[in-house]
Structures are given as C-alpha cells and as structure tokens.
C-alpha positions in Angstrom: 0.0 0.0 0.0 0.9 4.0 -0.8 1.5 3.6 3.2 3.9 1.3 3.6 5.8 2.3 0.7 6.0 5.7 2.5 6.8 4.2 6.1 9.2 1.9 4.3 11.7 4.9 2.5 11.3 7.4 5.4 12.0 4.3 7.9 15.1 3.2 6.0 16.2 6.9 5.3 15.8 8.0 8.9 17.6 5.2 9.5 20.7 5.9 7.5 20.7 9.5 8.5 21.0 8.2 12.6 24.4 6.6 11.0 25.8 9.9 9.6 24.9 11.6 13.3 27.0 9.2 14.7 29.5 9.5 12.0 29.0 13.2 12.8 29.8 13.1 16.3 32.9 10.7 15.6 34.5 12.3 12.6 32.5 16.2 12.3 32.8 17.6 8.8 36.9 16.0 8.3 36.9 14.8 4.6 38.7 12.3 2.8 39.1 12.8 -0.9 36.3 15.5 -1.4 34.0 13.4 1.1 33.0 13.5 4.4 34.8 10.4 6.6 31.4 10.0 7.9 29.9 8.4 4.3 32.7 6.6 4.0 31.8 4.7 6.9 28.0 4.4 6.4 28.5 3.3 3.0 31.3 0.5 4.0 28.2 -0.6 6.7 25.4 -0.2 4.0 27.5 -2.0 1.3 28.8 -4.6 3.2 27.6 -5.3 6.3 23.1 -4.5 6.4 22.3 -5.1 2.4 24.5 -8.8 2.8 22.2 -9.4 6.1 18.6 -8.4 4.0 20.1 -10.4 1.0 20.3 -13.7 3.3 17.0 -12.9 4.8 15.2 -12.5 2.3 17.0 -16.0 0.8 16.7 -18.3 3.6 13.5 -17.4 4.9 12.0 -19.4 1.7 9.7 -22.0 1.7 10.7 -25.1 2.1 9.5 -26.1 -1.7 10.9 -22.9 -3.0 13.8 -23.1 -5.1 16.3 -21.0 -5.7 14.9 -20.5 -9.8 11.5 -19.8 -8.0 12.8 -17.2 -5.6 14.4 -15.6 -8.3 11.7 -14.6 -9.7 8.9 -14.5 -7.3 6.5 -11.4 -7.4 7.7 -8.7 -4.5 4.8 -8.6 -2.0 4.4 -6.4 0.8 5.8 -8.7 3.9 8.9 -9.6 2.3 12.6 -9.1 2.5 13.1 -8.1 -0.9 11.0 -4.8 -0.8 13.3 -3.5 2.1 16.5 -4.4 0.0 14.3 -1.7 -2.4 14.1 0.7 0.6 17.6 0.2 2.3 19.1 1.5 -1.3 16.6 4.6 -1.7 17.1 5.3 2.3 21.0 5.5 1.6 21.2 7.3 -0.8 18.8 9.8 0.0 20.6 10.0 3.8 23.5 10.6 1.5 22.7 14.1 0.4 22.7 15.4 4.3 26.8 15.1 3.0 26.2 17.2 0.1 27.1 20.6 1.5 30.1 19.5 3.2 31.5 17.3 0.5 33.5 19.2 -2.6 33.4 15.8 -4.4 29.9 15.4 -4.2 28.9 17.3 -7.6 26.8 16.7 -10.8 27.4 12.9 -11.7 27.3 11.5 -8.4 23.6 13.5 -7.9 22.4 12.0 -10.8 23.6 8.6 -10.4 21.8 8.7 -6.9 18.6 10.0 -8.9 18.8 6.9 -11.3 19.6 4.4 -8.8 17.1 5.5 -6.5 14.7 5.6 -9.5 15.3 2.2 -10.3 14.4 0.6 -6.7 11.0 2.5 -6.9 10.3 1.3 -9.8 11.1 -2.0 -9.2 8.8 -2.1 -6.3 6.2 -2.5 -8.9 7.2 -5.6 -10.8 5.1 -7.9 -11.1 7.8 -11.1 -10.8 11.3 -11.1 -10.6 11.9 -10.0 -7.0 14.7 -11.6 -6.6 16.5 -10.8 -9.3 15.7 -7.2 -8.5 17.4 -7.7 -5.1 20.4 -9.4 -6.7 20.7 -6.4 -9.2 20.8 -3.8 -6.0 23.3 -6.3 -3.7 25.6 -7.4 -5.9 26.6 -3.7 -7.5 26.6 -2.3 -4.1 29.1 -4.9 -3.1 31.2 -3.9 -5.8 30.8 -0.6 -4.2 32.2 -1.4 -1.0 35.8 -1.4 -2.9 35.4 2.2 -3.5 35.3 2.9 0.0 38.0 0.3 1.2 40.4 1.9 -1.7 40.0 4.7 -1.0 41.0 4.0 3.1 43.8 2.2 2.3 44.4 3.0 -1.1 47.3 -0.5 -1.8 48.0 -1.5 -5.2 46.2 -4.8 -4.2 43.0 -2.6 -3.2 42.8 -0.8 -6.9 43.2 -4.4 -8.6 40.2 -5.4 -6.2 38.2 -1.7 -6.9 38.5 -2.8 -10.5 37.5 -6.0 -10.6 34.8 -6.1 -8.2 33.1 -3.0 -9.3 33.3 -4.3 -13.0 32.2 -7.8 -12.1 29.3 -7.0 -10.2 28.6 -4.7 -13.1 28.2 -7.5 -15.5 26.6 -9.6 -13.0 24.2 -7.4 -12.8 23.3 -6.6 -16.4 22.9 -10.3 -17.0 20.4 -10.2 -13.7 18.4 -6.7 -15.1 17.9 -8.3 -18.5 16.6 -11.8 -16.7 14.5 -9.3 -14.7 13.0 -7.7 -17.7 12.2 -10.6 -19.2 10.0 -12.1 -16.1 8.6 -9.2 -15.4 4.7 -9.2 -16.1 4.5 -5.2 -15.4 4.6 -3.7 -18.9 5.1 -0.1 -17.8 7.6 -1.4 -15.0 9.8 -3.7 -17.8 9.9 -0.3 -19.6 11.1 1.9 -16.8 13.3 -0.5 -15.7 15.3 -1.1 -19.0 15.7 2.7 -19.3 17.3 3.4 -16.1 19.3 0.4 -16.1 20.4 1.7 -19.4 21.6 4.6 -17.6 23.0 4.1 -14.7 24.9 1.3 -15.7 26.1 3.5 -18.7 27.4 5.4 -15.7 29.2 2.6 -13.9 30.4 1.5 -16.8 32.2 4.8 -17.5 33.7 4.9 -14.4 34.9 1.2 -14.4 36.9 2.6 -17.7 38.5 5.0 -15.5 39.4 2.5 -12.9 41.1 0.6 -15.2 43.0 3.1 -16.5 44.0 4.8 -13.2 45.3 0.7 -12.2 48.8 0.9 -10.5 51.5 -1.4 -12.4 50.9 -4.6 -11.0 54.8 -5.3 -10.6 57.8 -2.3 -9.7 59.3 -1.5 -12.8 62.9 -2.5 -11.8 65.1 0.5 -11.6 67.5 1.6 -14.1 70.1 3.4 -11.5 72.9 0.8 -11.1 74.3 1.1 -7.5 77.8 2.7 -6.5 
C-alpha cells in the first residue's frame, strides 16, 4: 500500500541518517578525498555489512518447496525481505545528500547517479515477478561498491586491482540479472522503466569502471635503471 511504501523509504532513510549523526559526532565535517569520513563509513556498513544481512533474509526465509529458480523470480509482496532491499538502497542514498554541503566531491554525476539508482528501486517495487533478481541487481553492485570505499581508506596496489574487478564484475553480474528481470517481469510499464534506467545508470558505472582501469597501478615495480655505487 501508498502507506507502507512511504513508512518503508522514510523508515530506511531516517535510518541511515542516525548513521551519519554518529558519523558526525565521531568524525565532524573532516573529509577524505572530497567526502566526508562520515559516508565513507556508512557506505562500508550499507554495502557490506546490512544489504548482505537483507540479501540472506530475504533467501533463507524461503519455503521449504521454494527453489532458488523460483525465488528468483517471485512477485515482490508487501511482507517480504526483498522490498526493504528496495528501501535500504533509496534510504542511503537519499541519507547521502545530508553530506552534500560539506563534500566538494559530491557534484553533478554523483547527484544523478543517486537519482537513477534510486529511481530504479522504486520502480522495481512495482514488478510484477522477478523479485529476486531485483534484489540481486541492487546487492551485488553495491558490493562492488564497497571497494570504492575500502580503496580509498587504504588505497594499496592490491585494493585498486580489487576496486577494478569487483566494481566491474558486479557490473556484468548485474546486467545479466536486469535483463533476466526484464524478461519475467509481467508489469509492462515497470519492464519499460526498468530497462531505461538500467540503461543509464549502468552506462554510468560503466564509465567509471573505464576510468578504474586506466588509473590501475602497475601490477609489478618496474625494476630500476640506476645501477648502485
């Protein structure tokens, strides 16, 4: 209902916005590369620790006759796990933009990006089928995520190779599991808003995978050329 949609995104976004308090009271307004500390650290526990907990939920509190083909693409009902993988995304990123002021990185792109993402898990609470895959396509990128944050923390050469290839591989994962959720999704006007946005953002993360790769550290020390006295 319009209800618990409502309760659901201002639930999940007061929610994230209690984390950046406490990030506030830890850490102030100090940045790290253009960005608060403080959504650094909320976006390490949103990618890595409360989306994995939702994604398990929402898996092993099956059926017992449900298999994992059938969760896949089950219709998204009110009661379960999946639709709060929908409102976790929207409540982060809009608890986000309380970082907006104080952040000089935080321009354009990244506004829009959160405008698409957050787009897409609205509009995906009104599939039809294919909840699961909806929740895989939300988990699985945002676990990719969780590199940006660790890199840029402890920005080692072995933390860019892991930036690149997690953010790119959950990229692909998740095209293969938007295109699947197209597909099974009996919501005409949904399966069209859904295909456009994913269009988009994952234009976007795409872009910025290219500029991962190309920003990759040498993988070996080039041995130097000085011989010594």
């Amino acid at each position: 209902s319009t209800m618990d949609f409502i309760s659901g995104i201002l639930g999940w976004t007061c929610a994230y916005l209690a984390l950046n308090f406490v990030g506030f009271l830890i850490w102030g307004n100090s940045l790290l590369k253009g960005y608060t500390k403080r959504s650094f650290a909320v976006g390490i526990v949103h990618e890595g620790i409360l989306l994995p907990i939702a994604f398990a939920m929402a898996y092993y509190n099956l059926e017992a006759d449900t298999s994992w083909t059938n969760w896949l693409e089950k219709s998204i009902t009110e009661t379960t796990y999946e639709r709060h993988i929908h409102y976790m995304l929207v409540g982060y990123l809009l608890g986000d933009l309380c970082n907006y002021p104080f952040s000089p990185g935080f321009d354009g792109s990244l506004i829009a990006h959160h405008v698409l993402s957050s787009s897409l898990a609205i509009v995906g609470l009104f599939a039809g089928r294919g909840g699961g895959y909806g929740a895989a396509c939300i988990v699985g990128p945002e676990l990719g995520s969780l590199w940006i944050n660790i890199c840029d923390i402890y920005p080692t050469k072995i933390a860019y190779f892991n930036r690149f290839f997690w953010y790119t591989s959950s990229r692909i994962a998740a095209m293969i599991c938007g295109i699947l959720y197209v597909i099974v999704n009996d919501v005409l006007w949904t399966r069209i808003f859904t295909a456009i946005l994913m269009t988009g953002v994952l234009g976007h993360n795409f872009h910025v995978s290219w500029k991962m790769w190309k920003k990759l550290p040498p993988l070996f020390d080039e041995p130097s050329s000085k011989k010594s006295s």
